[in-house]
N, C-alpha and C positions, 0 to 999 in steps of 0.2 A: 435386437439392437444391443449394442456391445455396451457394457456400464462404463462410465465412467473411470478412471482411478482418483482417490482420494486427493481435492487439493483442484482438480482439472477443470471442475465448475468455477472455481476463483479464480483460476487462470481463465480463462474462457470471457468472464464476467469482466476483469478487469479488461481483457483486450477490445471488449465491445464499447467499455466506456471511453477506452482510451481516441477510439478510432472515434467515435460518434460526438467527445470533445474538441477534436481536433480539427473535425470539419469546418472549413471560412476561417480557421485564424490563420494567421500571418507566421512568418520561422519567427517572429522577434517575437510573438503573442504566445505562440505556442513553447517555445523558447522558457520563457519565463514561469507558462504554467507547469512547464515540466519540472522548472526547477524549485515550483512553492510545493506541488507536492511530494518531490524528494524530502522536501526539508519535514514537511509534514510527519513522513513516512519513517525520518530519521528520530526526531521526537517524540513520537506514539513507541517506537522503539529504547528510548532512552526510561521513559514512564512505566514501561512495562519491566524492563529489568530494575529499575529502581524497586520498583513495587514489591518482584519476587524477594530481591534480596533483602527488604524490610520482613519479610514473612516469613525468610528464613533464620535470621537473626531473632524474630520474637519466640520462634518455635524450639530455638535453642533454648 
């Protein structure tokens, strides 16, 4: 069985949760929850480089 490449299990992971979310709701339901976990995903993205760039300023 052929390995994986690095990253392809998270891709894989997400696409299973996305589809197995998605089942029964509606475009307006689904719609919406697409758009909180963008926001989510943009968020945890802003925290995270906050974060570095405090650790890099301390480390100076």
């Amino acid at each position: 069985m052929a390995q994986c490449c690095p990253g392809d299990d998270l891709v894989l992971l997400a696409a299973l949760i996305a589809i197995s979310l998605a089942r029964g709701l509606n475009k307006e339901t689904l719609n919406i929850l697409a758009n909180l976990y963008s926001a989510i995903g943009d968020n945890l993205a802003i925290i995270a480089a906050k974060r570095e760039a405090e650790q890099q300023q301390d480390s100076c």
